[in-house]
Backbone as CSV, one residue per row, in Angstrom:
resi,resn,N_x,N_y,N_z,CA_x,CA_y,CA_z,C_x,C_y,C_z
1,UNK,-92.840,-78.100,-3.413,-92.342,-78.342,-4.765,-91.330,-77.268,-5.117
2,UNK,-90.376,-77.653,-5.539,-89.475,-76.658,-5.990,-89.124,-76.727,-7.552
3,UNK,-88.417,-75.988,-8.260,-88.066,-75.695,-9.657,-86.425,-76.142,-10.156
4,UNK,-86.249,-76.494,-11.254,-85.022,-76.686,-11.199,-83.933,-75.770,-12.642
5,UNK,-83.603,-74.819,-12.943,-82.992,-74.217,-13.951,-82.581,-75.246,-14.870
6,UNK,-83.335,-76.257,-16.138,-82.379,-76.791,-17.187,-81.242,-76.859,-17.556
7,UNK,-80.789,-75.718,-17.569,-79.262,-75.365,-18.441,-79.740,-73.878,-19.774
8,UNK,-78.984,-73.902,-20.629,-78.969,-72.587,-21.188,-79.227,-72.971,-22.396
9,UNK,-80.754,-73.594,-22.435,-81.525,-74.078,-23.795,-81.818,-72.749,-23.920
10,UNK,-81.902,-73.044,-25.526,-83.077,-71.446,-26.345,-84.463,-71.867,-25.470
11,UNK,-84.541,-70.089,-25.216,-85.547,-69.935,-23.903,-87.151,-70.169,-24.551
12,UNK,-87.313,-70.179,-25.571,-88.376,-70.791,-26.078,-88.496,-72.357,-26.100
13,UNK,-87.811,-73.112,-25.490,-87.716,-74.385,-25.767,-87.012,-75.127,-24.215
14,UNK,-87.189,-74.380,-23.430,-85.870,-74.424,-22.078,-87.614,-75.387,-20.984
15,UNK,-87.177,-76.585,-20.842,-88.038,-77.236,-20.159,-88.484,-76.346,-18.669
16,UNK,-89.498,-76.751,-18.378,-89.873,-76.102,-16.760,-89.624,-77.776,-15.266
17,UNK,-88.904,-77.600,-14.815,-88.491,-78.398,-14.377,-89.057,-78.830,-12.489
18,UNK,-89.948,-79.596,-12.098,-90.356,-79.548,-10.754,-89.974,-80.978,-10.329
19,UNK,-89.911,-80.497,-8.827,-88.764,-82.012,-8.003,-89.292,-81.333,-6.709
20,UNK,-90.027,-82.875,-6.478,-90.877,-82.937,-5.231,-89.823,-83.810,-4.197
21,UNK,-90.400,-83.700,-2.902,-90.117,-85.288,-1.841,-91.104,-85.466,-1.103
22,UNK,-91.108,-87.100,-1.801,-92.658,-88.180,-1.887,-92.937,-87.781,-0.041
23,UNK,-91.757,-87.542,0.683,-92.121,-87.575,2.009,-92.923,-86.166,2.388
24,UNK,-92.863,-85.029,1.539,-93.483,-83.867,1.880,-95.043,-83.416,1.268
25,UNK,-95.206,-85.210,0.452,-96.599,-85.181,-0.129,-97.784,-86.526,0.129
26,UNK,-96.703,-86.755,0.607,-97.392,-88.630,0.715,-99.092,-88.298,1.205
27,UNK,-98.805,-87.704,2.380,-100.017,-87.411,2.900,-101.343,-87.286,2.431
28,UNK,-100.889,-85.898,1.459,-101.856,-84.662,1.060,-102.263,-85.648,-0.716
29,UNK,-101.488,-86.369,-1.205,-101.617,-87.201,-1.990,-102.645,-88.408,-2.093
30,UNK,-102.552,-89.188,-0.434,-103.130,-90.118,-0.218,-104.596,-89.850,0.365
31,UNK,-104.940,-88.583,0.385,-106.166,-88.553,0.077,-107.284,-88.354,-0.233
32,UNK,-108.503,-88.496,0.032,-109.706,-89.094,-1.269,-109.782,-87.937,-2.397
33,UNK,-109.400,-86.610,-2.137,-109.603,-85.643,-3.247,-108.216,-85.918,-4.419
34,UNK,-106.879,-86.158,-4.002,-106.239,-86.182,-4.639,-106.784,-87.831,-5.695
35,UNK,-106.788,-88.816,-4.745,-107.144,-90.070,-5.283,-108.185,-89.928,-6.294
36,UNK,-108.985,-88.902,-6.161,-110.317,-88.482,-7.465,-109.454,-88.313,-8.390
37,UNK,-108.695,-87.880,-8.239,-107.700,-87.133,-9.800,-107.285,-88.061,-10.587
38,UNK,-106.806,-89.717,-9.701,-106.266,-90.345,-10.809,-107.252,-91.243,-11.684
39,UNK,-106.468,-91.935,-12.499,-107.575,-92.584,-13.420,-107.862,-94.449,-12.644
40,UNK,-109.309,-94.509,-12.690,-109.287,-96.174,-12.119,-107.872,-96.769,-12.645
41,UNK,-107.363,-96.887,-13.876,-106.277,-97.319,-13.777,-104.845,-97.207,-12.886
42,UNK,-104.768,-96.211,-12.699,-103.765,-95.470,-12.271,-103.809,-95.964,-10.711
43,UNK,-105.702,-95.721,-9.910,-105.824,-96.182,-8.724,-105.573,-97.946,-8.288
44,UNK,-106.093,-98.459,-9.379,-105.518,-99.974,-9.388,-103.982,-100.130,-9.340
45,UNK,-103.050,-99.270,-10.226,-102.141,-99.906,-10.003,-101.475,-99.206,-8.638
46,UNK,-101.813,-98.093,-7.604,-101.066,-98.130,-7.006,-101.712,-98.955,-5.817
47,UNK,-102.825,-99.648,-5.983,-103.545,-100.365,-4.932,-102.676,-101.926,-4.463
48,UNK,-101.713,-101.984,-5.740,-101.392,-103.353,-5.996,-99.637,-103.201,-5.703
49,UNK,-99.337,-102.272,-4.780,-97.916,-101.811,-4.699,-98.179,-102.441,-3.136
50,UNK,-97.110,-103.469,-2.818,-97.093,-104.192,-1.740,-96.663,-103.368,-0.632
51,UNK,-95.428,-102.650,-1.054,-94.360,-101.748,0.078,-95.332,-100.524,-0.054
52,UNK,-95.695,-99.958,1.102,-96.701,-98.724,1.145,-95.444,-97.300,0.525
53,UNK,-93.771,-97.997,0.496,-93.476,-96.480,0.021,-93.721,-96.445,-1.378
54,UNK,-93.585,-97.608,-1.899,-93.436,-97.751,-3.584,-95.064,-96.878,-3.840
55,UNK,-96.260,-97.495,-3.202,-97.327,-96.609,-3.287,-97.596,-95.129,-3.427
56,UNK,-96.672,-94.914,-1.869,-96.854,-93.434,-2.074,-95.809,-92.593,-3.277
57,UNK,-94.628,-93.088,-3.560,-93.850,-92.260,-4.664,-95.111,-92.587,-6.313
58,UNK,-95.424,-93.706,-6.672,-95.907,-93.712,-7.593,-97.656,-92.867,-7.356
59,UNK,-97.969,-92.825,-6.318,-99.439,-92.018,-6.152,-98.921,-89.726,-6.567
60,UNK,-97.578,-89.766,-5.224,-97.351,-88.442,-5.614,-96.623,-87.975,-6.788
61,UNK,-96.282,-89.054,-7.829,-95.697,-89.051,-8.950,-97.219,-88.053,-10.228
62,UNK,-97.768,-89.356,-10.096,-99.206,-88.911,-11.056,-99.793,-88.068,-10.885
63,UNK,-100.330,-88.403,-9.426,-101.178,-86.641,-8.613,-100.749,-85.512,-9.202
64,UNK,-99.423,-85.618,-9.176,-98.579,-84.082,-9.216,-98.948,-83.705,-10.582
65,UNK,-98.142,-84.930,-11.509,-98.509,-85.044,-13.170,-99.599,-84.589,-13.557
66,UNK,-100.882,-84.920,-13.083,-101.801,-84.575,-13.627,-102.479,-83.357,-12.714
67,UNK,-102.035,-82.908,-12.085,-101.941,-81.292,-11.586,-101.354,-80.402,-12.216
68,UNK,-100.521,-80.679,-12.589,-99.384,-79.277,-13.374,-100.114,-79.448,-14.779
69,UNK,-100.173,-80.328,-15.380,-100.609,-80.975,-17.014,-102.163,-79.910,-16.809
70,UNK,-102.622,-80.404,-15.850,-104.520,-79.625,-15.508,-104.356,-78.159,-16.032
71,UNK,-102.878,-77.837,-15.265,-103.041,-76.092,-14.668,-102.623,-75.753,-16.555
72,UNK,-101.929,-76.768,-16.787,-101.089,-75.962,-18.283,-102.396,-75.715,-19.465
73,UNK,-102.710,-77.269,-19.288,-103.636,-77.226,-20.371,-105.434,-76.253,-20.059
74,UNK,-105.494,-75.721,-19.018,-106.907,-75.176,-18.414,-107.823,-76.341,-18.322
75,UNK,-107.732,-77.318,-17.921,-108.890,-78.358,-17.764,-108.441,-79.205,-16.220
76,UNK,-109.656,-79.695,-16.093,-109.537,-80.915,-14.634,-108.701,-81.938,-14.491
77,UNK,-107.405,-81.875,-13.586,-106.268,-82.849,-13.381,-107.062,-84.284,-13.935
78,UNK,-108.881,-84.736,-13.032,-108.378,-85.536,-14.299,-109.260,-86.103,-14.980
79,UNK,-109.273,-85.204,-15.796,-109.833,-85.215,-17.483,-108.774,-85.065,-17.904
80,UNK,-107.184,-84.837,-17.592,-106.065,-84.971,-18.837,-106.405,-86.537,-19.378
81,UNK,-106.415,-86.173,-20.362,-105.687,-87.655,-21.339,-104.240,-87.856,-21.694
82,UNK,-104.379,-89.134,-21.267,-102.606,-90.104,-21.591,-102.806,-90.960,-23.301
83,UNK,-102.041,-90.779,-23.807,-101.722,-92.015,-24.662,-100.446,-91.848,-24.889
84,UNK,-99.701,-92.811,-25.524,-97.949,-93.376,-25.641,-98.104,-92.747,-27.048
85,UNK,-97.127,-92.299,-27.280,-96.712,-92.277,-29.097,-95.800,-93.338,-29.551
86,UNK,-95.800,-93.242,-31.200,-95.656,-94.859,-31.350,-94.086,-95.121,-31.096
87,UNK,-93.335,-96.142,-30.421,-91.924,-96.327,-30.356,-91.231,-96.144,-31.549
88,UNK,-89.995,-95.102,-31.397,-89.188,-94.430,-32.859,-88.183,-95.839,-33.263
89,UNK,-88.002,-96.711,-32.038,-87.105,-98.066,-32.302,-87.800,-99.427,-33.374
90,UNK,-89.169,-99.721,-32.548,-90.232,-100.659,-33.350,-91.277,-100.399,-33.778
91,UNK,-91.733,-99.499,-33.408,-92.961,-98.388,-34.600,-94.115,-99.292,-33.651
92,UNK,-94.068,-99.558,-32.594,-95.133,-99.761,-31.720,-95.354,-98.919,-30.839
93,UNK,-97.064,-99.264,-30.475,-97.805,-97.827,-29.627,-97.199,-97.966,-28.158
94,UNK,-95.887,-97.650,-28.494,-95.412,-97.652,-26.523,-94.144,-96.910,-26.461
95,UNK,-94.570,-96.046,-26.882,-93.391,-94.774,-26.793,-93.600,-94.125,-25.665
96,UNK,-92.890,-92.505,-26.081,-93.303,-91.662,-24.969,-94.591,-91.630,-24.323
97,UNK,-95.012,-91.079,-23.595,-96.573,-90.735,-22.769,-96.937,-89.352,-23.969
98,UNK,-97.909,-89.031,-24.306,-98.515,-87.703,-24.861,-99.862,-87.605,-24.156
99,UNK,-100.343,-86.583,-24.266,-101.233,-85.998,-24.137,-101.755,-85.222,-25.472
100,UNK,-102.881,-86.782,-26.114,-102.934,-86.558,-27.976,-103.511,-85.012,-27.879
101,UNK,-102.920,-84.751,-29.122,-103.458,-82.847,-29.972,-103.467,-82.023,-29.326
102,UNK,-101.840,-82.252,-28.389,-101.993,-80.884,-27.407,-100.682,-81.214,-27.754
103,UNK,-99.862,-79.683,-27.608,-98.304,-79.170,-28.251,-97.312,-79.357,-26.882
104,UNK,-98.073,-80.070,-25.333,-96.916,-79.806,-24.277,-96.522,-81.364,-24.164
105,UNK,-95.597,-81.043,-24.095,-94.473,-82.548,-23.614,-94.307,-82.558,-22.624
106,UNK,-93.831,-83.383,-21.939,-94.003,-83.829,-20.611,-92.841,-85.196,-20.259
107,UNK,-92.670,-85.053,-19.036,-91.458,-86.627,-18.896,-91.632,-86.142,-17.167
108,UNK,-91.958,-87.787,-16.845,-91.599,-88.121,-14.932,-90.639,-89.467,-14.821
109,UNK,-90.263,-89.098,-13.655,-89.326,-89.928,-13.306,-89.570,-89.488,-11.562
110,UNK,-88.904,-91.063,-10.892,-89.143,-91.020,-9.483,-88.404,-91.636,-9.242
111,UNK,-87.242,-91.624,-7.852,-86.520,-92.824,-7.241,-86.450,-92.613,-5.787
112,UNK,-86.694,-93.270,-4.789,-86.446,-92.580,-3.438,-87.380,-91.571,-3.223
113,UNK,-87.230,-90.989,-2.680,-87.747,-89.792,-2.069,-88.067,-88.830,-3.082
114,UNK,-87.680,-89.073,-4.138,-87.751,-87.988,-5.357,-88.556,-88.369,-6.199
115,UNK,-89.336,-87.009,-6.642,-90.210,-87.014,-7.958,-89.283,-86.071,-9.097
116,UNK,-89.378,-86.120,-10.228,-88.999,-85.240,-10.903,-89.865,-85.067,-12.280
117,UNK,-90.712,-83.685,-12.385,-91.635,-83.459,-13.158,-90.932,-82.586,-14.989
118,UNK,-91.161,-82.783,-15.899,-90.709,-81.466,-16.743,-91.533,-81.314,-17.460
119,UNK,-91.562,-80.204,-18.072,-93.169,-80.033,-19.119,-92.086,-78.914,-20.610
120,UNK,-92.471,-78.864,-21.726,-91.721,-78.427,-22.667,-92.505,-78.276,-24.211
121,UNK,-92.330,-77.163,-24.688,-92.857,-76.963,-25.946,-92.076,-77.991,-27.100
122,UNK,-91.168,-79.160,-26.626,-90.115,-79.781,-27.492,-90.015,-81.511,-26.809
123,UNK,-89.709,-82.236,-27.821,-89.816,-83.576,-26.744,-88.871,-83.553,-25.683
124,UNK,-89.154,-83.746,-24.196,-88.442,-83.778,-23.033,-88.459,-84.875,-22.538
125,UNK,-87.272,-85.365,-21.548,-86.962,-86.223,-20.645,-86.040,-86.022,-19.932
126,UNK,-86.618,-86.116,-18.497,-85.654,-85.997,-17.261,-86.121,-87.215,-16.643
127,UNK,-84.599,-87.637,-15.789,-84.340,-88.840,-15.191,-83.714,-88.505,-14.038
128,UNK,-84.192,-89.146,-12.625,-83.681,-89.172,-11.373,-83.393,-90.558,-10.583
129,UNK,-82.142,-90.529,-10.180,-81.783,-91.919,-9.644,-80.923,-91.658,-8.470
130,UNK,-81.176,-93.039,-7.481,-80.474,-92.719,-6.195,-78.904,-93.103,-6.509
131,UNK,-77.654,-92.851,-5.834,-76.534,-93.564,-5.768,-76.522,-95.069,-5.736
132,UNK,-76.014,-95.934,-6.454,-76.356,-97.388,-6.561,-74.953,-97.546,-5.196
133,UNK,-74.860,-99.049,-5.271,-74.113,-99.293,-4.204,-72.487,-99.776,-5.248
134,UNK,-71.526,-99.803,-4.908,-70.022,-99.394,-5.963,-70.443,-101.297,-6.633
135,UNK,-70.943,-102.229,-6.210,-71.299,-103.720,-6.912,-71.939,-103.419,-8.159
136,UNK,-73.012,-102.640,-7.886,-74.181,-102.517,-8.876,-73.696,-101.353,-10.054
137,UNK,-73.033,-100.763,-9.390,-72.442,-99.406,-10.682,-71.291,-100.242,-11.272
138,UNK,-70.453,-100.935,-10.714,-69.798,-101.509,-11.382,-69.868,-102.539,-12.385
139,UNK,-71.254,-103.498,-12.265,-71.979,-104.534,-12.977,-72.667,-103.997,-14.132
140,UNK,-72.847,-102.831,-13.742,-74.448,-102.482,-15.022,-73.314,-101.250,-15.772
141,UNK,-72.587,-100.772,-15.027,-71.535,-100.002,-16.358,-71.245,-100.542,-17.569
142,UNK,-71.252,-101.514,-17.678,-70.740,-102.405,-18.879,-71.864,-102.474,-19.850
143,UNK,-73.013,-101.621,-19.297,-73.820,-101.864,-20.619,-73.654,-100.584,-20.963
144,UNK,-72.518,-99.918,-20.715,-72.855,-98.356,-21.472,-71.787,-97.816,-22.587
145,UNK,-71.894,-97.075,-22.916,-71.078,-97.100,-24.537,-69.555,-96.861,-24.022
146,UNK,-68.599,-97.357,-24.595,-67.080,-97.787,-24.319,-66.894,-96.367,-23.447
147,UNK,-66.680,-95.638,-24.359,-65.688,-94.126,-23.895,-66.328,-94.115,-22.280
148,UNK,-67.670,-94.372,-21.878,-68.365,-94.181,-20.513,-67.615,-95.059,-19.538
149,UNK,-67.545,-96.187,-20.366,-67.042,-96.841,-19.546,-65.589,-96.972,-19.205
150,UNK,-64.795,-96.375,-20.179,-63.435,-96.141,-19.641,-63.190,-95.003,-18.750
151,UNK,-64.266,-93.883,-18.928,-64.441,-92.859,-17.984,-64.724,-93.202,-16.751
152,UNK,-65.761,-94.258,-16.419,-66.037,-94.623,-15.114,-65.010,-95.853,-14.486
153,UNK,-64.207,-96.038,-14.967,-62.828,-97.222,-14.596,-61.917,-96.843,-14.324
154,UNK,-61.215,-94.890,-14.707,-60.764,-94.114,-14.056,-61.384,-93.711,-13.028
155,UNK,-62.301,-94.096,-12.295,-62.942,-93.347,-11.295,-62.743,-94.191,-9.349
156,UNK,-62.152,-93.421,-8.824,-62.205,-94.450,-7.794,-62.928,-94.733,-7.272
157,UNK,-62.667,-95.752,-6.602,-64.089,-96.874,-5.727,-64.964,-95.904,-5.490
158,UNK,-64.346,-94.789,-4.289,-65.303,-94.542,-3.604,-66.660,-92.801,-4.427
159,UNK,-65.747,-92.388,-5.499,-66.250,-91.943,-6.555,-67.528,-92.467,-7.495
160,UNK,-67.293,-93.880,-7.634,-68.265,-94.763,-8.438,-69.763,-94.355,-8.677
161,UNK,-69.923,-94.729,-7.338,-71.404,-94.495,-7.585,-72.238,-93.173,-8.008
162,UNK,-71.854,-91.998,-7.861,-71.874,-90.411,-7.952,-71.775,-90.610,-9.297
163,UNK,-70.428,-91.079,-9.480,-69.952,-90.899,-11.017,-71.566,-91.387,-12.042
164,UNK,-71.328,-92.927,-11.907,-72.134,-93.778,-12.307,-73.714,-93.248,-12.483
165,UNK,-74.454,-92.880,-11.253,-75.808,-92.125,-11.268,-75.757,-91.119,-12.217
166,UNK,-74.706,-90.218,-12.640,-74.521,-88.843,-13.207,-74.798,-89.439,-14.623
167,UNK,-73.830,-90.205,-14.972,-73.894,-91.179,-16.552,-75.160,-91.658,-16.796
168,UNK,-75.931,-92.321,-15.736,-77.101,-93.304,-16.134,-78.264,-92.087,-16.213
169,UNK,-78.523,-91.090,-15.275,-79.373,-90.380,-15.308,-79.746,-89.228,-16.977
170,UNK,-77.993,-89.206,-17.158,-77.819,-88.736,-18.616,-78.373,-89.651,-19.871
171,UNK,-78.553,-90.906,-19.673,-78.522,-91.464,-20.517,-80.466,-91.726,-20.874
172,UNK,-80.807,-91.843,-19.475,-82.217,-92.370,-19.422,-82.994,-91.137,-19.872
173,UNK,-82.456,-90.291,-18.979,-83.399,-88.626,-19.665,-83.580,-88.502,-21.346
174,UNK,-81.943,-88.849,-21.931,-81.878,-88.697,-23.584,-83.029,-89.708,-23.978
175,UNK,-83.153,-91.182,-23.381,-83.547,-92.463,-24.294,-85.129,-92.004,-24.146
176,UNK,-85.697,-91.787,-22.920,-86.744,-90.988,-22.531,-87.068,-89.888,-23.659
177,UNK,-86.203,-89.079,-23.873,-86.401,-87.709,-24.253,-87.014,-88.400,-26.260
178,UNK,-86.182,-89.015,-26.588,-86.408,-89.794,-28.102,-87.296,-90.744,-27.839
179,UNK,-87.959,-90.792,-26.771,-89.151,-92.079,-26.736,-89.037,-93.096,-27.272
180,UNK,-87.070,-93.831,-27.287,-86.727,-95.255,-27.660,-86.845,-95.577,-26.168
181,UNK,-86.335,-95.134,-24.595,-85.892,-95.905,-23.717,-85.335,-96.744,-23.618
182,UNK,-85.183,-97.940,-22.961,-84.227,-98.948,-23.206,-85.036,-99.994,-24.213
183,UNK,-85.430,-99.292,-24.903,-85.858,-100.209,-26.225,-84.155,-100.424,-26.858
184,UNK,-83.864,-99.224,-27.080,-82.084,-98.613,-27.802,-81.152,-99.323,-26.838
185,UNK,-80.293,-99.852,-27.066,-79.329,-99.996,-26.391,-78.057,-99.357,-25.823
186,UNK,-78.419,-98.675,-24.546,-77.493,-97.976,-23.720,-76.146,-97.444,-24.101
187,UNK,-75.954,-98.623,-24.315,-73.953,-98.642,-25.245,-74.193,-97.719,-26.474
188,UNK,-74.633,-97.471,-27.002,-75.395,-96.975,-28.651,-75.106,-95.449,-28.242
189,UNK,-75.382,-94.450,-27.564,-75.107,-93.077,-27.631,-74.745,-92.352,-26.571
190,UNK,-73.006,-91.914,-27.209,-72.467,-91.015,-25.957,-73.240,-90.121,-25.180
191,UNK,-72.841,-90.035,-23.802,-73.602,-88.919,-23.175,-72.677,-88.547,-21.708
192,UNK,-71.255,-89.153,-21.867,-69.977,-88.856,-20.923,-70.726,-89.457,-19.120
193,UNK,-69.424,-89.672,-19.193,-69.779,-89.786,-17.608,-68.470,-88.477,-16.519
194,UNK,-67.949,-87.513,-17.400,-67.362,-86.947,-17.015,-67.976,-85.858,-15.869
195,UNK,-67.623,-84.716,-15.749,-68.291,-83.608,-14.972,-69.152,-82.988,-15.922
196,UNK,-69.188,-82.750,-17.171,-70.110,-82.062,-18.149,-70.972,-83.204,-19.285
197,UNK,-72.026,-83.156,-19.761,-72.484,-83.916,-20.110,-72.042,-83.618,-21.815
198,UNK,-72.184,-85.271,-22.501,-71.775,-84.518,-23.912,-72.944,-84.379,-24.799
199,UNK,-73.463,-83.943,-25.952,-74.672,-83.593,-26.255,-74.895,-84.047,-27.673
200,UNK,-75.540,-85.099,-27.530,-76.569,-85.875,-28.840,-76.776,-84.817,-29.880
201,UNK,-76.208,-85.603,-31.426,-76.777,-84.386,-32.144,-78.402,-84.178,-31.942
202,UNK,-78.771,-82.633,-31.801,-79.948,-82.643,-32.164,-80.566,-82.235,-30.649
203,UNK,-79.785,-82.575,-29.497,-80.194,-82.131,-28.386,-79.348,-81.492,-27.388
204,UNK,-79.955,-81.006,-26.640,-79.762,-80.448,-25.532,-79.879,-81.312,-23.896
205,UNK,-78.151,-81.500,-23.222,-78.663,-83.048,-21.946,-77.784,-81.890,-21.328
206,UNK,-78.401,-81.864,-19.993,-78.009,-81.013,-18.763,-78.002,-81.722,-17.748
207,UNK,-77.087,-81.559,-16.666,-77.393,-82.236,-15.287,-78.197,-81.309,-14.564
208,UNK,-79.204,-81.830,-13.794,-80.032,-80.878,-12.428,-79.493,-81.022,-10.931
209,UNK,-79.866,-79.789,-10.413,-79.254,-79.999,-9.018,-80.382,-81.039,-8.405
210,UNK,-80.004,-81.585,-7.559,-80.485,-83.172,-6.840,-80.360,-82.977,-5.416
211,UNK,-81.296,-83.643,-4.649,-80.959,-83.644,-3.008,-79.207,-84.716,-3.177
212,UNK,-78.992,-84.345,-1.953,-77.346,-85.162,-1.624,-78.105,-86.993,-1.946
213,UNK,-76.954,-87.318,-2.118,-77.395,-89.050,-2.785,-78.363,-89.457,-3.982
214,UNK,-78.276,-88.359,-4.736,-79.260,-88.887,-6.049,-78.814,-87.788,-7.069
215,UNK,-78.590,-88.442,-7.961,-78.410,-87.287,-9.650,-79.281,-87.433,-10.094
216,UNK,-79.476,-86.453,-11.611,-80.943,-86.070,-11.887,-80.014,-85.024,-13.336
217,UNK,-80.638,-85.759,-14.461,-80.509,-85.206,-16.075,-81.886,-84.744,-16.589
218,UNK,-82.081,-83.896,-17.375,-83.190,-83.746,-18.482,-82.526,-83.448,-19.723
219,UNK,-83.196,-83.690,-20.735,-82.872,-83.893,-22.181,-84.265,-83.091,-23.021
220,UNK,-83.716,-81.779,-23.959,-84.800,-81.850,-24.379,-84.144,-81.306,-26.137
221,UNK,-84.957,-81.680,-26.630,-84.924,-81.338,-28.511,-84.509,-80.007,-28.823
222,UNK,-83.142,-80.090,-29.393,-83.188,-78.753,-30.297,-83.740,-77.855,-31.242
223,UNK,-84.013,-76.455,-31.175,-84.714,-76.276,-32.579,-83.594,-76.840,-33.665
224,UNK,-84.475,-77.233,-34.759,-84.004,-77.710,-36.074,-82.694,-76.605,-36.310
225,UNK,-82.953,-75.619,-36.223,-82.103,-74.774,-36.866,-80.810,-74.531,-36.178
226,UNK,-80.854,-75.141,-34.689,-79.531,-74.992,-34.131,-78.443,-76.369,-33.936
């Protein structure tokens, strides 16, 4: 497991950032002590993952989750409790993930070979995605807010997809980070697809360093006062 530097949030509020590869855990994940950790739910659903990799990224996704969550909060990976907070878009119980009457935030994300963990005294979200193929970045750009998309139409072919992952990963970490997700509609708030990310009032969106072929954003809440 390694760590990843946020960016240059107020250090009281600066997420802790971990990024695994599912291939350097699959193992030690898949079995029976780690499998104690998750919840019957959690074991059902990765029982019901057809492709054994989709299994193992979503098994070393949680494992991990509810390892670090164990170590923060002083209790048994798993005795953490999950519940959603209520969506800020439709005021339904399917928002972010919490961990009720406890002050740490938390956001996962997985694609490929990658896990990406963050934990934060402030609401957080980080997002990791592989390079799409230049069809698919070019199709699904169009759901993202104009200026992005005139940014990514200057971009050449073989640029696209880099470009494209950098934008989407920015965008999912923020929607994540406000616990709308794609409840909100994509197009709805700048977040550049340039080399620097642009920054939501109210927050703080950084790019993370990423293995080669995958970008990787976290997003986390400003203090009020800045």
């Amino acid at each position: 497991m390694t760590s990843a530097a946020p960016g240059d949030t107020d250090s009281a509020r600066s997420p802790v950032v971990h990024l695994l590869r599912v291939s350097e855990y699959a193992a030690e994940a898949a079995g029976p002590e780690a499998l104690a950790v998750l919840s019957a739910a959690e074991r059902e659903r990765a029982e019901a993952f057809v492709r054994p990799g989709d299994r193992d990224r979503y098994v070393v996704a949680h494992w991990a989750l509810r390892r670090e969550l164990g170590a923060l909060l002083g209790t048994a990976p798993a005795d953490v409790p999950f519940a959603q907070a209520d969506c800020p878009v439709c005021g339904g119980p399917h928002g972010r993930p919490v961990v009720p009457g406890n002050p740490v935030h938390f956001s996962l994300s997985h694609a490929g070979d990658v896990v990406l963990l963050a934990f934060a005294d402030a609401a957080v979200g980080v997002d990791v995605e592989g390079h799409p193929a230049v069809s698919s970045a070019a199709e699904t750009m169009t759901a993202l807010h104009p200026r992005e998309q005139e940014e990514l139409a200057a971009v050449g072919r073989d640029a696209l997809p880099a470009a494209f992952a950098r934008c989407w990963t920015r965008k999912e970490a923020y929607l994540k980070a406000t616990g709308a997700g794609l409840g909100e509609d994509p197009g709805r708030t700048y977040v550049s697809a340039l080399d620097r990310p642009a920054q939501p009032a109210g927050w703080h969106l950084t790019d993370l360093a990423a293995p080669a072929g995958y970008a990787a954003a976290c997003a986390v809440r400003r203090p009020a006062e800045q």
